[in-house]
N, C-alpha and C positions, 0 to 999 in steps of 0.2 A: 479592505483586507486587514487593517487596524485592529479590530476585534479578534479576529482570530488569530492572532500574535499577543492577544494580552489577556491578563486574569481579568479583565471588565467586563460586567455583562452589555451583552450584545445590542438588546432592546427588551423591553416588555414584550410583547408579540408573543403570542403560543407559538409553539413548533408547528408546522405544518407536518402532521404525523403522516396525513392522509395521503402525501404524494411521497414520503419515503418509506410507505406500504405499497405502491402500485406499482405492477412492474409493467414494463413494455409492450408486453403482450394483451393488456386488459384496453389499449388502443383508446385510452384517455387523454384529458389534452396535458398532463402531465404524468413523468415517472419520476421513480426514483433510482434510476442511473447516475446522472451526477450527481446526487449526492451519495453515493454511494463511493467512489471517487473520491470524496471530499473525507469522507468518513475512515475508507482506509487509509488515507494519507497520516490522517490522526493519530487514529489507533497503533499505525505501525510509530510515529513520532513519540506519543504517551506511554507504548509498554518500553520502547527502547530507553528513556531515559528512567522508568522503574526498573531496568533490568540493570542498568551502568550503573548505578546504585546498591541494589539488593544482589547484586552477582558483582562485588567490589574483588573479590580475588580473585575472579577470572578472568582472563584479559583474553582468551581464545576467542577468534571470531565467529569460528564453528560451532562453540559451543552457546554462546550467546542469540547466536542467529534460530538455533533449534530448539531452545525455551521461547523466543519469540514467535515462534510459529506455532506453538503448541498453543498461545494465547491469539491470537489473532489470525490463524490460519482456518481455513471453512469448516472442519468437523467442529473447532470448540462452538463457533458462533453459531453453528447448525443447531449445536447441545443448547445453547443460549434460547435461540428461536423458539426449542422446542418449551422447552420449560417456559417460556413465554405465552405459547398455544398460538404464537402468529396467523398458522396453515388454517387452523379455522376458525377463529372471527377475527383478524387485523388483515392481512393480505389481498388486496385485491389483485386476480391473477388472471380474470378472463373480462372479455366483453362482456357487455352488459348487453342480456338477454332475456329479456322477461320472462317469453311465452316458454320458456326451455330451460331456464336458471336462475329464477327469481320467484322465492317464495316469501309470501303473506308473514310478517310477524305470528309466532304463535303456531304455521302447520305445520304439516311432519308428511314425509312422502310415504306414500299408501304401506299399509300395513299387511304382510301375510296371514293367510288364512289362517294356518296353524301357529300364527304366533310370531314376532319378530316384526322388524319392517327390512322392505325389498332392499334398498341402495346398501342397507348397514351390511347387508347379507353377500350384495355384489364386492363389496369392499373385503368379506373376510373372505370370500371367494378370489379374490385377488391375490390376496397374500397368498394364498396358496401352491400359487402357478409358479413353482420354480424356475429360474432361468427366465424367466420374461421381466419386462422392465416393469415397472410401478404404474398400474393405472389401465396396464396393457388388453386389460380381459374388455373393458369397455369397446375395443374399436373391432371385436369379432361377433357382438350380442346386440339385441334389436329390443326396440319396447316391447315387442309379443313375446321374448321371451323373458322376459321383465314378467308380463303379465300370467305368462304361463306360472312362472317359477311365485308371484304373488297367490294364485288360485290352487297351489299344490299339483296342477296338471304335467309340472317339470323336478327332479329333485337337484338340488344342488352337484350329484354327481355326473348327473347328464349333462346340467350343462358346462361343466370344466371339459367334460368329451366333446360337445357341440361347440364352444370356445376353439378346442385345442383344432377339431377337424377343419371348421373354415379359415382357420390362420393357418394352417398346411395346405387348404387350396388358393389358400388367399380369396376367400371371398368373403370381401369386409361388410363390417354392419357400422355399430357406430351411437352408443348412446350416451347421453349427458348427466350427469345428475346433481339436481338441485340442493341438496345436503351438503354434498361436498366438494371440494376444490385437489385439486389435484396440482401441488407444488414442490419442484424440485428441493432437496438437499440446498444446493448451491444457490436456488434465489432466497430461501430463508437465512441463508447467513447474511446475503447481499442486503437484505433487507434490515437487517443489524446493523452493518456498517453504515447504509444511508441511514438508519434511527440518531447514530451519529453525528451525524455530517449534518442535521438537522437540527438536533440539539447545538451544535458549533454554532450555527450559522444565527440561531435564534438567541440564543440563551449565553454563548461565552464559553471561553475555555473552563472555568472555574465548574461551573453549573453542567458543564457537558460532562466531565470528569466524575461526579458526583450524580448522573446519573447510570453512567458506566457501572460505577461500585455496586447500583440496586439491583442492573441484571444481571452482575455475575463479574464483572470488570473492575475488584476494585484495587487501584494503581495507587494508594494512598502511603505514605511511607511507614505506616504503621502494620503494614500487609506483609506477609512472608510470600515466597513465589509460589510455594504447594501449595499455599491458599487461592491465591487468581488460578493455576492451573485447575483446581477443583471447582471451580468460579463460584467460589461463597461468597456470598451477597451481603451486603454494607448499607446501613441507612445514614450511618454516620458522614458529617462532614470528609470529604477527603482532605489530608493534608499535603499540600506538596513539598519536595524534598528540598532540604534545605541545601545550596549552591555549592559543591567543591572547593577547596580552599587552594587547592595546590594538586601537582602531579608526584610530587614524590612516595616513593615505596614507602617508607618506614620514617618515624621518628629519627634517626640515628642520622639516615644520608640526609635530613633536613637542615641539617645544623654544618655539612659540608660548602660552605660557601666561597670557599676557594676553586674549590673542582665546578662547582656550577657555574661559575664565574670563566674556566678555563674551557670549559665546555660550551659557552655560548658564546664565547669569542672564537670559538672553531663553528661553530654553527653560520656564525653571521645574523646575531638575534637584530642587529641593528639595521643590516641594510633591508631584512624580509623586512619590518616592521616597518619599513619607508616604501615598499612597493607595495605593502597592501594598505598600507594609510591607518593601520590600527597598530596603537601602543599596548602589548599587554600588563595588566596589572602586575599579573604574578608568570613571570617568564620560566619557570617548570614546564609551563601547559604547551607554550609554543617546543620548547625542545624536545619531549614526548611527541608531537605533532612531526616530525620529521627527523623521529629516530626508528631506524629499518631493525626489524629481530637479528638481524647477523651485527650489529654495531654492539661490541661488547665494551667499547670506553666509558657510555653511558649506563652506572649500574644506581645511579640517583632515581630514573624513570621508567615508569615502563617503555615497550614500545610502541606504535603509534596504532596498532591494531583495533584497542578498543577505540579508541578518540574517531576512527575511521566509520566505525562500528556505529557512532552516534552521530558521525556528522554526515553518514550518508541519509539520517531520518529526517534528522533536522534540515537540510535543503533539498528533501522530496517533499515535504510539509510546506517548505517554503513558496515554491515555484509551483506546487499544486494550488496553494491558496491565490498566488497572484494569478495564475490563467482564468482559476475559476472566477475571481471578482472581474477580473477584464476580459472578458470575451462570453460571449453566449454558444461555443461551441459545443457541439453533441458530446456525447461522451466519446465515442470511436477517436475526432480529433481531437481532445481532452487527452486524451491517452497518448497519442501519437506525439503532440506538442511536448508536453511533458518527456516523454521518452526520448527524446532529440535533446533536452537540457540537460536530463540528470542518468548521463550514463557512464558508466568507465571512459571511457574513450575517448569524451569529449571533455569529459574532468581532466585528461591528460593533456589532450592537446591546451586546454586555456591555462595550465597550471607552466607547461612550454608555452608558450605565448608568454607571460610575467617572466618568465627565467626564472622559476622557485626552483625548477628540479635541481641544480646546480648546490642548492643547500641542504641535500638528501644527506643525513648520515647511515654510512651502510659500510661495511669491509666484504663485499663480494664483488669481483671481477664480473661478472656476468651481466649483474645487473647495471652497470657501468656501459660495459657494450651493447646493452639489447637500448640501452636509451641513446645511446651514439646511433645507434643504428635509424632508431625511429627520427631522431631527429635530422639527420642524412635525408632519410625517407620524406620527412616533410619540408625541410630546404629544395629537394626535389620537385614536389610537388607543386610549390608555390612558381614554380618556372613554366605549369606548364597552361594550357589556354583554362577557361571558366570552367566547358563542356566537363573535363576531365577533372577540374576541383571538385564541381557539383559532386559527378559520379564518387567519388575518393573519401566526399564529405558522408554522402547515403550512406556507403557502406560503414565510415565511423558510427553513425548513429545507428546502424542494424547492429552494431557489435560485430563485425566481419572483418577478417583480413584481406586484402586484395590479392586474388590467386595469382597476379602475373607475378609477386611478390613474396612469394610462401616465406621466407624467410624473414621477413620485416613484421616484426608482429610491435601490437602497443604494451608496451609496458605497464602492467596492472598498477606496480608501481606509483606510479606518476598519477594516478586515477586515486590511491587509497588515498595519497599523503594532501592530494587537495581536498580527500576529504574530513578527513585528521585535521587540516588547518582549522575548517570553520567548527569541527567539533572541538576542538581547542580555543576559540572565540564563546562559543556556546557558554563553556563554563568560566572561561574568562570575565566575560560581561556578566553572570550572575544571570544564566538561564536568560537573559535579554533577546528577544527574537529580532527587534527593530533593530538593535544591533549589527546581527548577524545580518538582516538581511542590507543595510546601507555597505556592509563591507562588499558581500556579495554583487550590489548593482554596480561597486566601483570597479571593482573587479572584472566584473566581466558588462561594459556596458552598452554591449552593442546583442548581447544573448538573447535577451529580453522583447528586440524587436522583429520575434517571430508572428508575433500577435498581430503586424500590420497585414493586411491583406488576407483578413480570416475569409470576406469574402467566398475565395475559393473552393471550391465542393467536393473535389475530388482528392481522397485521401494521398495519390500519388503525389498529384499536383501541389500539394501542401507537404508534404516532402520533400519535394523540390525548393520550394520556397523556401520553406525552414531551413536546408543544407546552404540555400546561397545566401543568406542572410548571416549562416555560421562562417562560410567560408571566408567572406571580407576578413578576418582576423589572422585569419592561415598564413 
């Protein structure tokens, strides 16, 4: 996992491009699913700290969250794939079938009489068929009429009417063609992010970053955002950003050190700093970290929204890279695993477990009560037999409230500010991942042994697992 928390390259070793071109359905003995996992884990990690950067006077979440997605969401990487020509020569997307889909270096499938060749013909023929899916005319047409329509004995209009008429009777045909592949939108993008997750795993964060920049990703600090949104491509070294010095607004409240001083003795910068075991350098970071938008005494920092913003990237990168090195599980439980670690609800509950909420600054009553309430609700809980933790724990990790309950909900709250803490380590330690993450396993060190009893097969049943392995802490 070592590598991929640090600018060192990884190894000599090429990328294995070849398996994060192959998708599942080509029933090879490898794909590129988890890396592709690995790859979004990254990308959403690498544009969020280009964005906390290059979007320095925005501090809205909303609005950060929907630049980020413009850059790593499936249309741009689709646009990526496409300008890359993935769909036809990198992609491997079917079995491998000789007698049916595998042609000789150098042929060309049969050519029409009058000109043209057949499949290029079927394909623009396709496009044509409004309202049908992509690829769709193939599975109502037969090789005779392939061969008709190559000898001139069929025109092109007939058979969009011959198409259209056995797909209203339903009676299918079914043919293949060797030219071309037929590949979704969404595995081409998928197939970017595992190019990723490839690059990571062989080459290094450094080298993976820098090749981001050449297909259209480049996160370098010398990049403007209209630039990666238009994903103009970079051969140049990327540079990375240089570390945050401090959380203060402005020059003017920097130089106020009496009020920050009065401010983090109402925080209690000393006693969090004893239960999370990390001293910060520059204590700005921590009281932004657990200063709520209604807390108007604090006008030195922002409040904790962006810090939330990056430190939810930074511990999905985190805890994706540790399953993925320790565990060989599919992607399905890759995803599941992960989704039990890093979710609102269970950020709130470990964050109550420490007693940090208790150092919330915020002037709204409400939010005050809704956390009395949760925590009521989990003093509760903990009285009652396993059966009932288990079930209490699932539905934390579905993100669900418990209906017998309606009124007990979790506090988003308690969810952002743990995640604000470790994006406040993030830039404390100078971008240090090994950091953040020693904080992280002190912190929470029983989370992590979800991984014991991968074993098991059945995605419930590893639900289960994973909820009672959470709930010991409850």
């Amino acid at each position: 996992m070592q590598f991929m928390i640090s600018s060192k390259l990884a190894s000599n070793s090429s990328p294995s491009l070849v398996q994060a071109l192959t998708l599942s359905a080509a029933g090879d003995r490898w794909d590129m699913e988890r890396m592709e996992i690995l790859g979004d884990a990254f990308l959403k990690y690498s544009t969020t700290i280009f964005l906390h950067y290059n979007m320095a006077d925005t501090c809205d979440e909303g609005d950060l969250s929907t630049v980020r997605s413009k850059i790593v969401g499936n249309l741009n990487l689709f646009h990526i794939a496409e300008s890359l020509g993935l769909a036809n020569c990198g992609i491997v997307s079917t079995r491998m079938d000789p007698v049916v889909t595998w042609t000789p270096p150098g042929y060309q499938s049969a050519a029409m009489v009058g000109g043209g060749i057949v499949e290029e013909n079927v394909v623009e023929l396709d496009k044509e068929m409004v309202g049908w899916v992509v690829g769709d005319i193939r599975g109502w047409i037969t090789r005779e009429d392939l061969e008709k329509l190559r000898l001139g004995e069929m025109t092109e209009d007939e058979m969009k009417v011959l198409a259209r008429g056995r797909r209203k009777e339903h009676k299918v045909g079914g043919v293949k063609l060797s030219d071309f592949r037929l590949v979704s939108d969404k595995a081409q993008a998928d197939c970017v992010e595992a190019m990723v997750g490839c690059y990571l795993l062989h080459c290094g964060m450094e080298n993976c970053l820098d090749f981001m920049a050449r297909i259209g990703i480049n996160l370098s600090s010398t990049s403007r955002v209209e630039e990666v949104i238009e994903r103009k491509q970079s051969r140049e070294k990327v540079i990375m950003q240089t570390p945050q010095k401090d959380a203060f607004c402005s020059d003017q409240v920097r130089n106020e050190i009496a009020k920050l001083q009065t401010l983090m003795s109402s925080l209690g910068a000393d006693q969090i700093e004893k239960i999370t075991g990390y001293t910060f350098k520059e204590k700005s970071f921590l009281l932004q970290a657990f200063t709520h938008p209604s807390y108007g005494d604090n006008r030195l920092t922002a409040s904790y929204e962006k810090l939330e913003f990056l430190g939810d990237a930074v511990l999905d990168y985190l805890v994706t890279c540790y399953i993925y090195t320790n565990t060989d599980a599919d992607p399905s439980r890759l995803t599941v695993i992960r989704s039990a670690l890093v979710c609102n609800n269970m950020f709130a509950s470990l964050l109550t477990d420490i007693q940090l909420d208790q150092f919330i600054l915020h002037c709204t009553p409400g939010i005050y009560n809704k956390i009395k309430e949760y925590l009521d609700d989990k003093w509760w809980d903990e009285t009652q037999p396993a059966e009932v933790k288990v079930d209490k724990t699932l539905k934390q990790i579905n993100e669900e409230d418990p209906p017998e309950l309606d009124m007990v909900e979790v506090p988003k709250v308690l969810g952002d500010v743990f995640e604000a803490l470790f994006g406040a380590i993030f830039l404390d330690s100078g971008h240090d991942l090994s950091v953040v993450w020693s904080v992280y396993r002190r912190m929470c060190p029983t989370h992590l042994n979800v991984l014991r009893g991968m074993e098991i097969g059945m995605d419930w049943n590893l639900l289960v697992m994973v909820s009672r392995v959470l709930s010991q802490d409850m």
